[in-house]
N, CA, C and O atoms as a GROMACS GRO file, in nm:
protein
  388
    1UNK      N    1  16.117   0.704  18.255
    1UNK     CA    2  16.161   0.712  18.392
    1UNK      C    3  16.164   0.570  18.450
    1UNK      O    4  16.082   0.485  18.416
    2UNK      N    5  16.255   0.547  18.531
    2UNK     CA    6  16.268   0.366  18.546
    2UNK      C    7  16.204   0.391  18.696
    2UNK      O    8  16.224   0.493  18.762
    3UNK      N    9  16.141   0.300  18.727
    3UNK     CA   10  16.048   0.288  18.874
    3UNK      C   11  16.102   0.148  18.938
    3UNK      O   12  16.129   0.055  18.862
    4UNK      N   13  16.113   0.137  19.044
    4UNK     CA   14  16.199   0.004  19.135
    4UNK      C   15  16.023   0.016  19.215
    4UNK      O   16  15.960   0.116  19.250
    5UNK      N   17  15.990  -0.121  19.223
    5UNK     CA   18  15.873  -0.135  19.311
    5UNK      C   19  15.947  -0.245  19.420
    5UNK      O   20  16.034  -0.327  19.391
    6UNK      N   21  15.881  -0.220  19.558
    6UNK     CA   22  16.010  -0.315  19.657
    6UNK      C   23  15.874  -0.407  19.736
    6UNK      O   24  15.785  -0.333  19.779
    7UNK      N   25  15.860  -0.512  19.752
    7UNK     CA   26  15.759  -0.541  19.835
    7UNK      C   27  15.811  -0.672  19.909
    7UNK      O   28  15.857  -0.780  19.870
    8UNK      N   29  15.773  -0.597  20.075
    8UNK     CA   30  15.807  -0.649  20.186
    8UNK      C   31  15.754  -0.765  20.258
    8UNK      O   32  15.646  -0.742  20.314
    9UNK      N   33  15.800  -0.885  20.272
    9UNK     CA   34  15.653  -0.950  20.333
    9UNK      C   35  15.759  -1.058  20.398
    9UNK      O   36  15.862  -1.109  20.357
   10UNK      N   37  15.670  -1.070  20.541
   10UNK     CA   38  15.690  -1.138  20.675
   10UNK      C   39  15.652  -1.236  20.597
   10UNK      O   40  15.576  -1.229  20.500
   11UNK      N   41  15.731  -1.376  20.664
   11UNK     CA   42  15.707  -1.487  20.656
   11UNK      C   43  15.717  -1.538  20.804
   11UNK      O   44  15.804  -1.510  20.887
   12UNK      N   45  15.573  -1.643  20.821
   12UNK     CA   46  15.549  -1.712  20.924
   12UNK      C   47  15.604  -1.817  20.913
   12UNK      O   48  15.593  -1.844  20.794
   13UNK      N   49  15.670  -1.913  20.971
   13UNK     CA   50  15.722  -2.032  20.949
   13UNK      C   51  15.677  -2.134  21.095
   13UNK      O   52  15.764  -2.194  21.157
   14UNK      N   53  15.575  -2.137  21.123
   14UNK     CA   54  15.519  -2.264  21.237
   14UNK      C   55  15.566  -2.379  21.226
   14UNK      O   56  15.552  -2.450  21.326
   15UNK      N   57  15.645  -2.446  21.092
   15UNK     CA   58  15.631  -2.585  21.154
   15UNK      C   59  15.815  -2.576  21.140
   15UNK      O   60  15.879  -2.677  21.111
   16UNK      N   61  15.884  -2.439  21.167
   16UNK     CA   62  16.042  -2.456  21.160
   16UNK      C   63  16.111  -2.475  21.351
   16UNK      O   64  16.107  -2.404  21.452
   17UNK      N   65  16.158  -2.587  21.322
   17UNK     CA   66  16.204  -2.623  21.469
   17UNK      C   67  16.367  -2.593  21.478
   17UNK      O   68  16.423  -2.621  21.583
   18UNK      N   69  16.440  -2.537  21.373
   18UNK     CA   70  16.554  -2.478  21.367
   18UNK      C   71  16.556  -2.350  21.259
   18UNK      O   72  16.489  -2.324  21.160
   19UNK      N   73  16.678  -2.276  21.338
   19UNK     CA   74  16.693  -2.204  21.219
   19UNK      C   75  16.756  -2.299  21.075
   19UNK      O   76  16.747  -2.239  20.968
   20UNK      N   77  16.810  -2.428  21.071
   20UNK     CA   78  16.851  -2.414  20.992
   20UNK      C   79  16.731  -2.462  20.862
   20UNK      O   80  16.755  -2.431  20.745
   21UNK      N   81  16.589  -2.546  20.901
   21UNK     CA   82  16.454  -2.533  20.906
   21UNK      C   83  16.419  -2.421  20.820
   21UNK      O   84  16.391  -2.421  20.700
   22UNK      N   85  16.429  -2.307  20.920
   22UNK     CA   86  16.379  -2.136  20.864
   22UNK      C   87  16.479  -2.118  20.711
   22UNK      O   88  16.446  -2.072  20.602
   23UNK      N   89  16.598  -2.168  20.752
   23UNK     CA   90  16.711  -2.107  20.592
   23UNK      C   91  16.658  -2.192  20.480
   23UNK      O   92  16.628  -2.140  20.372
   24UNK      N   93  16.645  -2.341  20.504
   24UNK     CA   94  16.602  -2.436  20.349
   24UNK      C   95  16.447  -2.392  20.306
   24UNK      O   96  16.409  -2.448  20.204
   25UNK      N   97  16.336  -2.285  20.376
   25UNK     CA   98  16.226  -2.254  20.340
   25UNK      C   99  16.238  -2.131  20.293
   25UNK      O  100  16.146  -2.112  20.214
   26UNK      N  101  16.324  -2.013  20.303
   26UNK     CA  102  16.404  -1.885  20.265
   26UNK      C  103  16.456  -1.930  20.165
   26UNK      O  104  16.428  -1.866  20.064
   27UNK      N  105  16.522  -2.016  20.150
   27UNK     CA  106  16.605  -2.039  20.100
   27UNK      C  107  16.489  -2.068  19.936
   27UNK      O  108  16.472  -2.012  19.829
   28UNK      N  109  16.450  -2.160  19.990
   28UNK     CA  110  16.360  -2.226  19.829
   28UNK      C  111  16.264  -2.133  19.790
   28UNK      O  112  16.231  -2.136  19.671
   29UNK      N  113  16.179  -2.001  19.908
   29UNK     CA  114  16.113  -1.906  19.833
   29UNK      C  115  16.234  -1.814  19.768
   29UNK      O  116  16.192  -1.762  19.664
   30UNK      N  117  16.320  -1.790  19.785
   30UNK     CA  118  16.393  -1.677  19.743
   30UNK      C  119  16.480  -1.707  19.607
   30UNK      O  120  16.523  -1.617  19.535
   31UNK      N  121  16.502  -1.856  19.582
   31UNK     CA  122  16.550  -1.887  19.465
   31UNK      C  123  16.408  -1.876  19.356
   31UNK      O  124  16.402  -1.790  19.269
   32UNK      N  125  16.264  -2.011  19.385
   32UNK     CA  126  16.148  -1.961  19.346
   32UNK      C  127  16.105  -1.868  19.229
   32UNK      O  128  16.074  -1.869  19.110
   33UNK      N  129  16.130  -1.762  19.370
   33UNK     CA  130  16.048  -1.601  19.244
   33UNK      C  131  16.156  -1.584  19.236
   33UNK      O  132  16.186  -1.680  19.306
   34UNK      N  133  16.307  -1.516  19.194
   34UNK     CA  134  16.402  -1.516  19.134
   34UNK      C  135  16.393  -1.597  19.016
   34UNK      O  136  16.383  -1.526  18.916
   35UNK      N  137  16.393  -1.680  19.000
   35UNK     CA  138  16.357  -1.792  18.893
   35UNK      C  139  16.253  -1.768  18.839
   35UNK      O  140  16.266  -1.766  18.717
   36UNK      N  141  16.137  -1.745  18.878
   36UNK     CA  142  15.989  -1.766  18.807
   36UNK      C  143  15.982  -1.604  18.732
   36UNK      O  144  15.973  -1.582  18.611
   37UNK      N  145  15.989  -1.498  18.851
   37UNK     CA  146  15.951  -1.369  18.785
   37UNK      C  147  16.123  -1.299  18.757
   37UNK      O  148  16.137  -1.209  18.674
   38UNK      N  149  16.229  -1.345  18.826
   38UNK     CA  150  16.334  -1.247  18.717
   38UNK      C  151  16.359  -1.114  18.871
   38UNK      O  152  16.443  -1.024  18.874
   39UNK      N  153  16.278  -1.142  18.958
   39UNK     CA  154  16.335  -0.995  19.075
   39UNK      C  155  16.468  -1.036  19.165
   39UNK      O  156  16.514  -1.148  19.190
   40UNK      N  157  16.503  -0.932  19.197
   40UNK     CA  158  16.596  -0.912  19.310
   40UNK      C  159  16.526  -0.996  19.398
   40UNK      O  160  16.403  -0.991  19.391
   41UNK      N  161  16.586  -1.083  19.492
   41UNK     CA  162  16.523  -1.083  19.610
   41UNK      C  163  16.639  -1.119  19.751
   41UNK      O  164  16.760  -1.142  19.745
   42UNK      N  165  16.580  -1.115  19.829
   42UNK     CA  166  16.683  -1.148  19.965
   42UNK      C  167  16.599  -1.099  20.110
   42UNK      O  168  16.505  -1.020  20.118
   43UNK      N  169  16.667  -1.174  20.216
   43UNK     CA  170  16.645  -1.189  20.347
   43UNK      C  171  16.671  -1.043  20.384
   43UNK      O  172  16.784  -1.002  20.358
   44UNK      N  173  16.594  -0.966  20.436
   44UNK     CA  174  16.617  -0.848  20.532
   44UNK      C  175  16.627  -0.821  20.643
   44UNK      O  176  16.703  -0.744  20.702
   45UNK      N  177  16.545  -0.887  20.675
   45UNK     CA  178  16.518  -0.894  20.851
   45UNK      C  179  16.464  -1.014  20.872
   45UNK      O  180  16.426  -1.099  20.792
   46UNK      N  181  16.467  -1.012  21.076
   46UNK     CA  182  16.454  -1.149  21.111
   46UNK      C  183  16.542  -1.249  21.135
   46UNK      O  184  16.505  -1.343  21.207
   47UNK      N  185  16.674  -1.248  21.078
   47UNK     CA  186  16.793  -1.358  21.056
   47UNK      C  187  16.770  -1.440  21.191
   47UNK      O  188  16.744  -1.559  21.170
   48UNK      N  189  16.773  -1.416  21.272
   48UNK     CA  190  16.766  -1.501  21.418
   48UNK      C  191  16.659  -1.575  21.476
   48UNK      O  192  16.664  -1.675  21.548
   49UNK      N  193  16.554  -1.503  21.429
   49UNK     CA  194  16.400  -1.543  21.450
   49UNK      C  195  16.394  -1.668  21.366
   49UNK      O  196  16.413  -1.661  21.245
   50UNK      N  197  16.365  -1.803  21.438
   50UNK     CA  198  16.387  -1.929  21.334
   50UNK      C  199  16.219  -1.984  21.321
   50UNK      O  200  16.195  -2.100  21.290
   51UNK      N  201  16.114  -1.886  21.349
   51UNK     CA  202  15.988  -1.911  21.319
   51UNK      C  203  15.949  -1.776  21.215
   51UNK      O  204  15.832  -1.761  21.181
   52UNK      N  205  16.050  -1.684  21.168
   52UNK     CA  206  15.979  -1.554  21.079
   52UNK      C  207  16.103  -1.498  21.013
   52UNK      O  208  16.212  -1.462  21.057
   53UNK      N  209  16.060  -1.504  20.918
   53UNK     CA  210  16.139  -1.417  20.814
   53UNK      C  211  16.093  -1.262  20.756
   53UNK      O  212  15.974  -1.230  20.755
   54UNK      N  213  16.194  -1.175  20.712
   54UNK     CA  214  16.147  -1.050  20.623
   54UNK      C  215  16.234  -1.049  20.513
   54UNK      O  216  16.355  -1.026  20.526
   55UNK      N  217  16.162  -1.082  20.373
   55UNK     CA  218  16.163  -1.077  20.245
   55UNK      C  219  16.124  -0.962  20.168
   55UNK      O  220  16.010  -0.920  20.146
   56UNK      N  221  16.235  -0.915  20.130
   56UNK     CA  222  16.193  -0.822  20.010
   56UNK      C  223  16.248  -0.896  19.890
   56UNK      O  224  16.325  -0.991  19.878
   57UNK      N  225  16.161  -0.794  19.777
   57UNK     CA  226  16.187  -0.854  19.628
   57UNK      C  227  16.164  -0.736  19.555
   57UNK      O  228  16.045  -0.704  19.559
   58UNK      N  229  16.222  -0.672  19.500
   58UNK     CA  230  16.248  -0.597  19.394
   58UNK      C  231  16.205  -0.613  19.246
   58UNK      O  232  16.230  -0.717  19.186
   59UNK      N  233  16.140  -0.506  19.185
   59UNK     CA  234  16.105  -0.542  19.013
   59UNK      C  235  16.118  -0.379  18.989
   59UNK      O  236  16.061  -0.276  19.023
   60UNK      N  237  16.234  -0.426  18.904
   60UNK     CA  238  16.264  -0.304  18.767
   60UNK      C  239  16.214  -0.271  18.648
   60UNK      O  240  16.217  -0.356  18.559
   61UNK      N  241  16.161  -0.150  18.623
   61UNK     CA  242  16.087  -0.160  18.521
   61UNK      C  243  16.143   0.006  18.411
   61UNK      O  244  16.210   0.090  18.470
   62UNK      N  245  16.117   0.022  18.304
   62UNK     CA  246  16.085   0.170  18.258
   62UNK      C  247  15.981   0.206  18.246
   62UNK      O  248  15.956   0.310  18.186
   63UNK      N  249  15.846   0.091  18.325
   63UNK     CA  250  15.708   0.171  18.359
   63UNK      C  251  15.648   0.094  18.483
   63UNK      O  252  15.644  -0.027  18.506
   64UNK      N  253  15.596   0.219  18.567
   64UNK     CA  254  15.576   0.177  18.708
   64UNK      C  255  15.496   0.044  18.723
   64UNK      O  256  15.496  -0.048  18.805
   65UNK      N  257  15.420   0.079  18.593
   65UNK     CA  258  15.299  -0.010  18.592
   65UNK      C  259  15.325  -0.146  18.616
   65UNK      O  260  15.260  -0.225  18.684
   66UNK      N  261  15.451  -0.167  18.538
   66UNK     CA  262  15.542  -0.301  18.487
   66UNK      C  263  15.523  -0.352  18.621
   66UNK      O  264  15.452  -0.445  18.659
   67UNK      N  265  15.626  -0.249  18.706
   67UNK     CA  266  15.702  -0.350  18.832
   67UNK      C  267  15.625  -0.333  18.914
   67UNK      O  268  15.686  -0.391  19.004
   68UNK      N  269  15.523  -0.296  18.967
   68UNK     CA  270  15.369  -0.290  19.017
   68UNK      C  271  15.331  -0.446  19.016
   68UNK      O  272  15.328  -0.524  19.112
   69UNK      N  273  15.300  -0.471  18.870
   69UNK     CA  274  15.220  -0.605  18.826
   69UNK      C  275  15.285  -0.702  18.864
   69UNK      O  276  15.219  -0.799  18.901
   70UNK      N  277  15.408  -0.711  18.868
   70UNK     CA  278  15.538  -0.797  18.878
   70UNK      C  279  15.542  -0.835  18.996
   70UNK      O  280  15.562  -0.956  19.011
   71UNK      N  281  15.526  -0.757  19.113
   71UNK     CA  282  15.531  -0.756  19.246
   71UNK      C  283  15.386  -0.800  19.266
   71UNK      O  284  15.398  -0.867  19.369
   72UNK      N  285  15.237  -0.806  19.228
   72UNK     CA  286  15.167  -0.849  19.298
   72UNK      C  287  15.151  -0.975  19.225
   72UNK      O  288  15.054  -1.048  19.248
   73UNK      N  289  15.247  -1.006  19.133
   73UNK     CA  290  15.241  -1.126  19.112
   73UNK      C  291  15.321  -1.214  19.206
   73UNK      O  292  15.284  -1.331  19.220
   74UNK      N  293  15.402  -1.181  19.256
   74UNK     CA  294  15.507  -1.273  19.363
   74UNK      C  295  15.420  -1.251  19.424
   74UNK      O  296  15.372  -1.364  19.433
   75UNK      N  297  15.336  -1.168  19.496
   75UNK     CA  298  15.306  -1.146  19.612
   75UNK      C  299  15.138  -1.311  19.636
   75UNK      O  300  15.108  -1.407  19.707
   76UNK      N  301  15.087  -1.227  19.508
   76UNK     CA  302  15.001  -1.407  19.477
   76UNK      C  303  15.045  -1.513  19.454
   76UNK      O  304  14.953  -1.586  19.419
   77UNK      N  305  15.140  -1.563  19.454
   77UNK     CA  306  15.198  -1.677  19.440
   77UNK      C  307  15.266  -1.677  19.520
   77UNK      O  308  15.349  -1.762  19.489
   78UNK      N  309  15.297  -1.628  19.632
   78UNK     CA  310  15.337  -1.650  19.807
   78UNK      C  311  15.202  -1.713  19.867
   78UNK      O  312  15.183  -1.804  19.947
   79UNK      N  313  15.121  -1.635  19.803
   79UNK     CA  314  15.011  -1.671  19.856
   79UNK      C  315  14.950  -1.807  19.878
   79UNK      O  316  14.924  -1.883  19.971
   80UNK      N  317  14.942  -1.799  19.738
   80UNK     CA  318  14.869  -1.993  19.672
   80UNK      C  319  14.968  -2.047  19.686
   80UNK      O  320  14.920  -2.159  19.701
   81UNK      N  321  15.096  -2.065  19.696
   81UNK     CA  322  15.187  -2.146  19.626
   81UNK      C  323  15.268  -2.247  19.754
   81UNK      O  324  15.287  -2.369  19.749
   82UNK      N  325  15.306  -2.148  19.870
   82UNK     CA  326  15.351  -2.160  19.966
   82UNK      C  327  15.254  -2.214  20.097
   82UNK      O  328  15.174  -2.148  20.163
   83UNK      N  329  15.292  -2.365  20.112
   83UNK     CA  330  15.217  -2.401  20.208
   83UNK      C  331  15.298  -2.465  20.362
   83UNK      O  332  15.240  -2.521  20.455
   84UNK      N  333  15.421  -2.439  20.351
   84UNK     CA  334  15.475  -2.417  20.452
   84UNK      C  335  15.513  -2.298  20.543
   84UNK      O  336  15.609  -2.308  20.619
   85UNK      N  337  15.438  -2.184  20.535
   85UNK     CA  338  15.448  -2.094  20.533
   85UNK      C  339  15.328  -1.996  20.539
   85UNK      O  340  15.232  -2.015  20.464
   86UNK      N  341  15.327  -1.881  20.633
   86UNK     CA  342  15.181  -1.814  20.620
   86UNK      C  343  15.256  -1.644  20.590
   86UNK      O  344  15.367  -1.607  20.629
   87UNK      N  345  15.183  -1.587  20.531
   87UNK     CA  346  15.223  -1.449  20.511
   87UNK      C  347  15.160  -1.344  20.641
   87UNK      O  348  15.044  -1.344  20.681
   88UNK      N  349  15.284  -1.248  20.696
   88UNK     CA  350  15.234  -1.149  20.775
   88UNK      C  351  15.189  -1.031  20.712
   88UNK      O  352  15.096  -1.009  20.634
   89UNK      N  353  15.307  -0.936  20.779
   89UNK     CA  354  15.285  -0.801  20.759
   89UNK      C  355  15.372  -0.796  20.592
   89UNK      O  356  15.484  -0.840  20.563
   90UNK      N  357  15.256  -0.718  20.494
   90UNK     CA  358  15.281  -0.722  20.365
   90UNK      C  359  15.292  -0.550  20.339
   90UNK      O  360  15.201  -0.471  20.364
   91UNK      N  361  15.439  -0.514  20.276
   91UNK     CA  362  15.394  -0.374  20.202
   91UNK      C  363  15.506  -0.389  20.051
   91UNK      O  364  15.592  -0.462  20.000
   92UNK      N  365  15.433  -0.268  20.032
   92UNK     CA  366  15.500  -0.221  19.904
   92UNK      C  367  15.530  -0.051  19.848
   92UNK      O  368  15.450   0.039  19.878
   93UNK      N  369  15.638  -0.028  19.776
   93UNK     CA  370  15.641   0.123  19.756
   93UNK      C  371  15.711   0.086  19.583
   93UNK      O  372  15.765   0.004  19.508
   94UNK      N  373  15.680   0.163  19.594
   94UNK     CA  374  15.744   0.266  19.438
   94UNK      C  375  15.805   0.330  19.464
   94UNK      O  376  15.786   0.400  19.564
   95UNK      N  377  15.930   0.343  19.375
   95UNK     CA  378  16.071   0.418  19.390
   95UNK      C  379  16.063   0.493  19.232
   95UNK      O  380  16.062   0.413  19.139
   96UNK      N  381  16.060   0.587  19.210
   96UNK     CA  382  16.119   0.651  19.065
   96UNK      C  383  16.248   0.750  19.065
   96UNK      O  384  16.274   0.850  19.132
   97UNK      N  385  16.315   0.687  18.969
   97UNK     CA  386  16.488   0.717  18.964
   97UNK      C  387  16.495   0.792  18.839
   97UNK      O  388  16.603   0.834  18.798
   0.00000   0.00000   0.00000
C-alpha cells in the first residue's frame, strides 16, 4: 500500500525586511530538502506575509514507516540547520492510497 506522509511547518522569518528577503530564504529551504531527502516540496500558504511562510513537503513511500522517517528527518534538519529562520506551527498526516 503506498502511504504519502505531508508535513506542514510555519516558517518565522524575523530578520526578512522584504518579501523578496522571505522568497531567497523559501527559496534555499525548499531547493535544500528537495536535494538532500528527494521530497516534494513547495510554498502553501502565507505568499504575502514577508515575515512567515507555510511549507509543506511530501515523502512517498510503499511503507508508511519509510515516509514517516523521511519527514522527521526534514523536519530535524529545519531544525538544526536553519538559522535564519525559527519554526512555528508544525504538523503532519499520513495519507494511504
Amino acid at each position: 500500500m503506498t502511504s504519502v506522509t505531508v508535513l506542514t511547518v510555519e516558517l518565522l522569518i524575523f530578520e526578512s525586511a522584504s518579501l523578496k528577503d522571505k522568497r531567497s530564504v523559501v527559496r534555499s529551504v525548499l531547493q535544500r530538502t528537495r536535494n538532500k531527502f528527494g521530497v516534494a516540496a513547495a510554498e502553501v500558504g502565507d505568499q504575502d506575509e514577508r515575515m512567515r511562510a507555510t511549507l509543506a513537503f511530501a515523502a512517498v513511500s510503499s511503507d508508511a514507516q519509510i515516509s514517516r522517517s523521511v519527514s522527521q528527518r526534514v523536519l530535524n534538519f529545519l531544525e538544526q540547520e536553519r538559522l535564519d529562520c525559527e519554526l512555528g506551527v508544525v504538523s503532519t498526516e499520513t495519507l494511504y492510497l
